[in-house]
N, C-alpha and C positions, 0 to 999 in steps of 0.2 A: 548275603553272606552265608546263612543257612543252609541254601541249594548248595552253592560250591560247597562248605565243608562234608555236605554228605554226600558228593559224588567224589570226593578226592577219597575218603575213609571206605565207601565201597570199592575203588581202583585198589587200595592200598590190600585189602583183605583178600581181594582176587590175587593182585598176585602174590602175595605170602602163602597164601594156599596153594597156587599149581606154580610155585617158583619151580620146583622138583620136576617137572615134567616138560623142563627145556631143555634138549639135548645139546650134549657138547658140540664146538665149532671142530671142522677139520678144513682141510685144503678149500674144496671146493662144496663146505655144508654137511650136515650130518650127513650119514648113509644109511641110518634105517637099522643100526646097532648098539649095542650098550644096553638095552634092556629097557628101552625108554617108548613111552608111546607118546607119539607124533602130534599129540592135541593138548589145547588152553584156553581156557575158557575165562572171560573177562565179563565179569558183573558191574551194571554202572546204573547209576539214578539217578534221575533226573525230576527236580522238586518244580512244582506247580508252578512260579510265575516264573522260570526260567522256560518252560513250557508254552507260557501263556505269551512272555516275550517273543520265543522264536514264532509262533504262529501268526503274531502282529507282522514282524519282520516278514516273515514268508507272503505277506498280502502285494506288498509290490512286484512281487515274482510272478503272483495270480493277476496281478492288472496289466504285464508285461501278456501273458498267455491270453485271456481274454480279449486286449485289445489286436493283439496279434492272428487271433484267429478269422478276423472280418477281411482284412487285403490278401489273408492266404486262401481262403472261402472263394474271393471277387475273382481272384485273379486265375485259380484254376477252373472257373467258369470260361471268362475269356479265352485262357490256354485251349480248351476243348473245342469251343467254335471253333475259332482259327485253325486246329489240326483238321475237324469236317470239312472247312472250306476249303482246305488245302486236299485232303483228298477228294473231293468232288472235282474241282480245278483240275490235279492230277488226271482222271479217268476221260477227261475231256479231249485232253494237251497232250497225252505220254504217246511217245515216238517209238513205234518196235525195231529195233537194229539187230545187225548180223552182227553174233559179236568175231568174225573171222576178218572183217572189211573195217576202218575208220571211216566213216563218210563226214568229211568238213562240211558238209549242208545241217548238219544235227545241232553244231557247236550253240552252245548253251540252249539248247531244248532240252526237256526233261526226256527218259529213255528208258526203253525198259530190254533186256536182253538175259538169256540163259547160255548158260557153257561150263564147260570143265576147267575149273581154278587148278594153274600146277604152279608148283615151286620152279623159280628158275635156279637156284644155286644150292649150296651144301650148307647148314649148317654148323657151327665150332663151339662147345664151352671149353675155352683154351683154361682153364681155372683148374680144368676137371681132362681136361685132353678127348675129352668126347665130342666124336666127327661122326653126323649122320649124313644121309646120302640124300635128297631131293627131296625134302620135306618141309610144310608148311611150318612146321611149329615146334621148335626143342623144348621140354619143358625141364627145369632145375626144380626141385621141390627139398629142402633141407629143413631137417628136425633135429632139437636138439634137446638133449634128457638134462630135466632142468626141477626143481622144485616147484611146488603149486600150491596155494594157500588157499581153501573151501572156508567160508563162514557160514555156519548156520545162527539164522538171528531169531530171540524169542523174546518180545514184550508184555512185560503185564501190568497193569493200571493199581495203582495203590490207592489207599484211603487218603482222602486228602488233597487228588488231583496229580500227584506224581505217575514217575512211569520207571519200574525195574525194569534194564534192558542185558540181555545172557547173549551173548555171543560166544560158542564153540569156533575156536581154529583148530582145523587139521591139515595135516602137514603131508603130499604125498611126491610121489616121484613121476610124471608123465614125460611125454614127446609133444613138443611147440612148436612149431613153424616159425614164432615168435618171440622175442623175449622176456623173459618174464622177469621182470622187476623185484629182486627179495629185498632190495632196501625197504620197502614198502612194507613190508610184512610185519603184522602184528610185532612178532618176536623174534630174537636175534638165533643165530644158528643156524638157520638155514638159507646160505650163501650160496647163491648160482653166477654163473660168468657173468663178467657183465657189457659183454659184447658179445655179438655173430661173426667169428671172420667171414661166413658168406650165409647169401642171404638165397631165397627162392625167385629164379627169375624164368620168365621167357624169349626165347632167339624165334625171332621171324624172318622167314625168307621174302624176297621177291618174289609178286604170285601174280601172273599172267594167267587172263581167256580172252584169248584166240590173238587179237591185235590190239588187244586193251590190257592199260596195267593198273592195278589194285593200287589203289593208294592204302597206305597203313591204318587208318583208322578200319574201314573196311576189312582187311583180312585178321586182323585182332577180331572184328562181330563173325567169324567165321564156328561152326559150335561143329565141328570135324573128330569125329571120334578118334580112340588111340590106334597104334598102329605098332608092326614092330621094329626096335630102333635097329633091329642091322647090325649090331653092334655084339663082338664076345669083349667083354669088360675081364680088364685084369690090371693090377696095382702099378705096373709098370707102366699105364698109359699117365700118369696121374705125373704131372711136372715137379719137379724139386722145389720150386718154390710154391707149394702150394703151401698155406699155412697150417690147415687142420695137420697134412702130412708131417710136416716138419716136430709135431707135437704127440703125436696121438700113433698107435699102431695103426694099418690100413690094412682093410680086407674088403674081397669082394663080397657085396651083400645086395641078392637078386637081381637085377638092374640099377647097380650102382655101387655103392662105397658104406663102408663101417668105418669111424674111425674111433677107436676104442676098442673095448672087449666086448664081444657080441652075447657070451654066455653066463655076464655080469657087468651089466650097464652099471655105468655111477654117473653122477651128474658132471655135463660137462661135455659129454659122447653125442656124437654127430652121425647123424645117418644121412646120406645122399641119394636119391633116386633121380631117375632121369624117364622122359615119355613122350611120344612124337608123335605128331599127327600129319598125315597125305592130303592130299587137295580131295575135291568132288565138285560133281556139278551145285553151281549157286543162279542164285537168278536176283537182277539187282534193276531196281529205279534210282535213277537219282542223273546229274545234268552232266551233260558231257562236256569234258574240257581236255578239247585236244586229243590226248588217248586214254585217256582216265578219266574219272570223274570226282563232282562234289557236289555238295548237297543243293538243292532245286529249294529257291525261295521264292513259295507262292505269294499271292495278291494280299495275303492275308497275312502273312509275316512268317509264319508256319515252315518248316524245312521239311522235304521229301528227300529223303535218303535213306536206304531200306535194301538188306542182304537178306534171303533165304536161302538155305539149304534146299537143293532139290531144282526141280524143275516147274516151276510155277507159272501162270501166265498172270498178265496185269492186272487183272480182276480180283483173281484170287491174292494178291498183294495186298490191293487196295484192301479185301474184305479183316485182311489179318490186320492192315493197320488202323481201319477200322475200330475193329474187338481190343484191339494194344489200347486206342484210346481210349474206348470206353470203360475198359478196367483199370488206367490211369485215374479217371475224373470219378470214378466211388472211391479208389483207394485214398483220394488227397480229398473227399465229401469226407469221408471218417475220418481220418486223420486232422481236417480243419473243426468238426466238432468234436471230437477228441481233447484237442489244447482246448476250444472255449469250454469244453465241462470242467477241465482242467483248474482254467483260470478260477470258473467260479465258485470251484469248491475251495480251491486254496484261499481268496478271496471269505470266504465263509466259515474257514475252518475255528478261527478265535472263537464261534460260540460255542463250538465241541470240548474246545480246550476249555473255558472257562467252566461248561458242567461238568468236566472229569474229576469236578472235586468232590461229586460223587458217581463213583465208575460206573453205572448202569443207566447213570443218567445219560453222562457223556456219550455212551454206547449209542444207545439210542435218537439223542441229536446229531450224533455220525451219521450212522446211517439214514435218518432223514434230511441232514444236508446233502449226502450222495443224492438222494431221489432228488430233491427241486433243485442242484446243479447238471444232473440228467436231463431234467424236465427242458427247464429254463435254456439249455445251453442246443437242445436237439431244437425249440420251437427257434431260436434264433438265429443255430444255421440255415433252417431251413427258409427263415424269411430270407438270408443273406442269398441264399441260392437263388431261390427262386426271383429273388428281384434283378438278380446278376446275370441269370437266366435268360431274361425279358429285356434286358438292358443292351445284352451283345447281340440280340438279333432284331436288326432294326425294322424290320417288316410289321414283326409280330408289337415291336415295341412302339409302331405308331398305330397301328389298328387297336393295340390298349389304349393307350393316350387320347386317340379320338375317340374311341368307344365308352371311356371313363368322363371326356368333354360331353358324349350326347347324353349318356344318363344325368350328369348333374345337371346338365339346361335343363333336361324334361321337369326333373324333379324340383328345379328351382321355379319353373313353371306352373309345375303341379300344385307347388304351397301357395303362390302368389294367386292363384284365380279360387282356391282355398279363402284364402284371406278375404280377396275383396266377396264372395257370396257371402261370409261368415258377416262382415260391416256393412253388407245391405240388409240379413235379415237382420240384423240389430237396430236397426234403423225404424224410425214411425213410420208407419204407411203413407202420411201425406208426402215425407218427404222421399219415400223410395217413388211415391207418383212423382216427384216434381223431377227426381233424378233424371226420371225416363224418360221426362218430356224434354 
């Protein structure tokens, strides 16, 4: 009961002291007026075994992390074989095509071909009345001027094993792609919409090379620079039912739309841009179906399906997805001991809490639980690896098996003829004579 009442009496003093520095509500949230600055700061403390409790509780969250990081370890070992196998397999099998000709002799062989990707049709954002002409990709990008809540957070350890915790809120005005949620927000007053009527999307066209058609996944992994839309924008393309319009003044703004006052944003104001992209040459592996393609499942479970920009030949594919996977299998090696150091520090943490009851001490068994859940957590991914290593290749994993079988016979060898010299010369002489005879 102690803890709560002095974390309710610290709440209570915070805000009686910056009550005064919360701005009055309007329509759509302050605006940044009145005289008032934007920030509040919330003092809170938290007494030693309400501390010591959460730290216990947090231990199942560390055994969740620790156990969890051995089948994410395992498995992104297996993951990376299988992708090697699969591109080896690949460099064996892949079929070079003309991408101008279909040849039904291909169907489902893995392929490799270059060409020029075009758009077959025009683009529409009927939302927005924006028509482009032959292009791969319209892009809709909306922001919307909205409030933003920053916390800066500052802890410090008291006598006794407690923790004073000072959070500063400040309050500013940005551009979101997203919504931002002010219900949430420390404190009242600063109210943003609480809906998008529209949101950021992209319009993809039909995209043909030569007598083959792009399936959608494929022309989405397309990384085609900008391009220009074609388009003189003016207010009148914009449909009556558009909703911003029906609310909001509308102007043109660079490529695309204001709706609002552009030389005094308030929250609420909507900016639209728009941006398109033209085809180029790609060069793609993966299995032919028909006149399109999908992905090529090797021996090995592995998919081969792979777009570049440019003109590549098969090799040079192979080599980039190659380097793809090997910079896959360190980023998920650190990331799999990452959580088990994780786990085992959280798992460890109750003895830091339990010394903070004097704070230098505490200090100090932190940071030495960081080091042996460093230690402990890197020596055990690595046993994980490398045993999962050994495990997915089974060549190397019977030539250890048999190689670990001849050393133990030798050695088991070794002791036993050990043994019997060692009970013959313990032996009386007559009877190591009689032995012999």
């Amino acid at each position: 009961m102690g803890d709560e009442e002095e974390v309710y009496a610290e709440e209570v003093y915070a805000e009686e002291v910056y009550a005064e520095e919360v701005p009055p509500e309007s329509a759509y949230g302050n605006e940044g007026g009145y005289g008032y600055d934007n920030t509040y700061t919330e003092v809170t403390h938290e007494g030693y075994f309400s501390k010591l409790g959460n730290s216990f509780a947090g231990i199942c969250c560390g055994i969740v992390l620790f156990i969890g990081a051995f089948p994410l370890l395992w498995w992104n070992e297996g993951r990376a074989v299988d992708m090697y196998q699969a591109i080896n397999e690949g460099r064996k099998i892949v079929v070079e095509v003309n991408s101008t000709v279909v040849d039904p002799t291909n169907e489902g062989k893995l392929v490799h071909l270059s060409g020029l990707a075009e758009p077959t049709q025009n683009l529409t954002d009927s939302a927005f009345g924006v028509d482009v002409t032959m292009k791969i990709k319209l892009s809709r990008d909306v922001e919307l001027y909205q409030w933003v809540e920053n916390v800066k957070t500052a802890k410090k350890d008291t006598v006794g094993g407690g923790t004073t915790t000072s959070k500063q809120y400040s309050y500013s005005k940005q551009w979101r792609e997203y919504l931002v949620d002010s219900s949430r927000f420390s404190k009242p007053g600063y109210n943003n919409p609480t809906s998008m009527p529209y949101t950021s999307k992209d319009f993809y066209s039909d995209v043909i090379i030569g007598a083959f058609s792009l399936p959608q996944t494929l022309v989405t992994a397309m990384s085609v620079g900008s391009t220009s839309l074609g388009v003189t924008f003016n207010t009148s393309m914009i449909p009556a039912y558009n909703t911003l319009a029906q609310s909001k003044p509308e102007s043109v703004y660079g490529e695309g739309f204001y709706f609002g006052t552009p030389s005094s944003p308030q929250v609420g104001d909507t900016r639209v841009s728009f941006d398109a992209s033209s085809g180029g040459v790609v060069s793609i592996i993966a299995k032919q179906t028909g006149n399109t393609f999908m992905p090529y499942e090797a021996k090995s479970g592995a998919e081969l399906y792979r777009l570049s920009m440019g003109t590549l030949n098969p090799e040079e594919m192979f080599e980039d997805a190659k380097a793809e996977n090997k910079t896959v299998t360190w980023i998920l090696r650190f990331v799999g001991a990452l959580v088990m150091i994780m786990g085992i520090s959280t798992i460890l943490q109750p003895l830091a809490v339990a010394a903070d009851i004097i704070p230098c001490v505490g200090d100090c068994i932190g940071a030495g639980i960081g080091i042996v859940a460093t230690l402990i957590g890197l020596f055990l991914s690595l046993v994980v690896i490398g045993i999962a290593w050994v495990a997915n290749r089974p060549i190397i994993l019977g030539v250890a098996v048999g190689g670990t079988a001849l050393v133990g016979l030798l050695v088991f060898n070794g002791f036993r003829r050990k043994s019997v010299r060692s009970r013959n010369l313990d032996m009386p002489p007559e009877k190591n004579e009689l032995q012999l005879e």
